[in-house]
C-alpha angles and dihedrals in degrees: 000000000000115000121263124263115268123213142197118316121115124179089335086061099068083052085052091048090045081062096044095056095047085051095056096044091064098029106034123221104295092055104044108105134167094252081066093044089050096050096049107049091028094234115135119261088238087053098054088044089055086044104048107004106211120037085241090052078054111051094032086057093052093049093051086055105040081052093048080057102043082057094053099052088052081049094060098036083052095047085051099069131061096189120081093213105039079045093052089050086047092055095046089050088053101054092037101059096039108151112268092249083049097057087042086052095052090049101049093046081055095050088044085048093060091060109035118064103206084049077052103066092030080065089054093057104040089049092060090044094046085049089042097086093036093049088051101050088057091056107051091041080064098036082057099049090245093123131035098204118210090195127030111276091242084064101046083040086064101039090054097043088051097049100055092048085059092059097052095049089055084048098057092044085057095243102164085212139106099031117222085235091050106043088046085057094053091028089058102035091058088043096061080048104059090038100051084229108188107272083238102056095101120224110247108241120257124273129226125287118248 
């Protein structure tokens, strides 16, 4: 599907899609209209129509910013640390103690997904690019030496991929269990497992919930 049209902004209109995003994490797709958009980053509704056009244009725009940037900051998480298994704990903290609008956000960029198909193959492509870091730290853990992997890396990638978009989903339907704490214990435990990780590469300490 070719890309939407994209209008006038500017540098205000990376302000705008900051609003939008925090719209749609509180009021979901469906209720996110221009009038809330308006109210919450105090641009004018006429404005936001000559920036984006349609309400849809709008809020598919913002979530395919608020994901670019969700990939970038795996990117640099993933740039910081030399080592593969102190990188793929890194990665799994990351995506673990993402903020709560961030998670509703996700979620509600996966359900629009299912319906829209442009939203559809941009899917495609940020979820390569979200696996990209985490794949490769799989594979140059084993190309070291440093893991001995009972399963292809494509195979424990997606495992663990899958597994930490579980968990948001529980988190943003307000399920107390599993604990991130919790679930990053057991997550990481079964991941040294499948990769045959040194028995001397620690295991960072958890960070803070947030």
């Amino acid at each position: 599907m070719p890309m939407r049209k994209r209008r006038a902004g500017g540098e205000k209109r990376d302000a705008v899609l900051d609003a939008v995003a925090s719209v749609l994490a509180t009021r979901g797709y469906e209720n996110t209209r221009f009038a809330d958009v308006s109210a919450a980053g105090g641009v004018a509704i006429s404005t936001l129509q000559t920036y984006f056009g349609s309400r849809e244009d709008m809020i598919i725009e913002a979530m395919q910013v608020f994901t670019d940037r969700e990939v970038e900051a795996l990117r640099a998480v993933s740039a910081a640390e030399a080592d593969p298994w102190r990188r793929l704990v890194a990665l799994v903290d990351r995506s673990l103690h993402n903020s709560e609008s961030t998670r509703q956000v996700l979620v509600e960029f996966w359900r629009s997904a299912m319906r829209d198909d442009e939203l559809r193959d941009y899917s495609a492509t940020v979820r390569e690019r979200y696996r990209e870091p985490f794949l490769a730290a799989v594979r140059e853990g084993a190309a070291r030496g440093a893991f001995t992997p009972t399963h292809e890396a494509e195979a424990v990638t997606d495992l663990l991929l899958a597994a930490l978009a579980g968990l948001i989903i529980f988190r943003v339907q307000q399920d107390p269990a599993p604990a991130a704490a919790d679930f990053r214990d057991v997550l990481l435990t079964q991941l040294r497992l499948m990769l045959g990780v040194n028995d001397s590469a620690p295991t960072p300490e958890r960070i803070e919930e947030r």
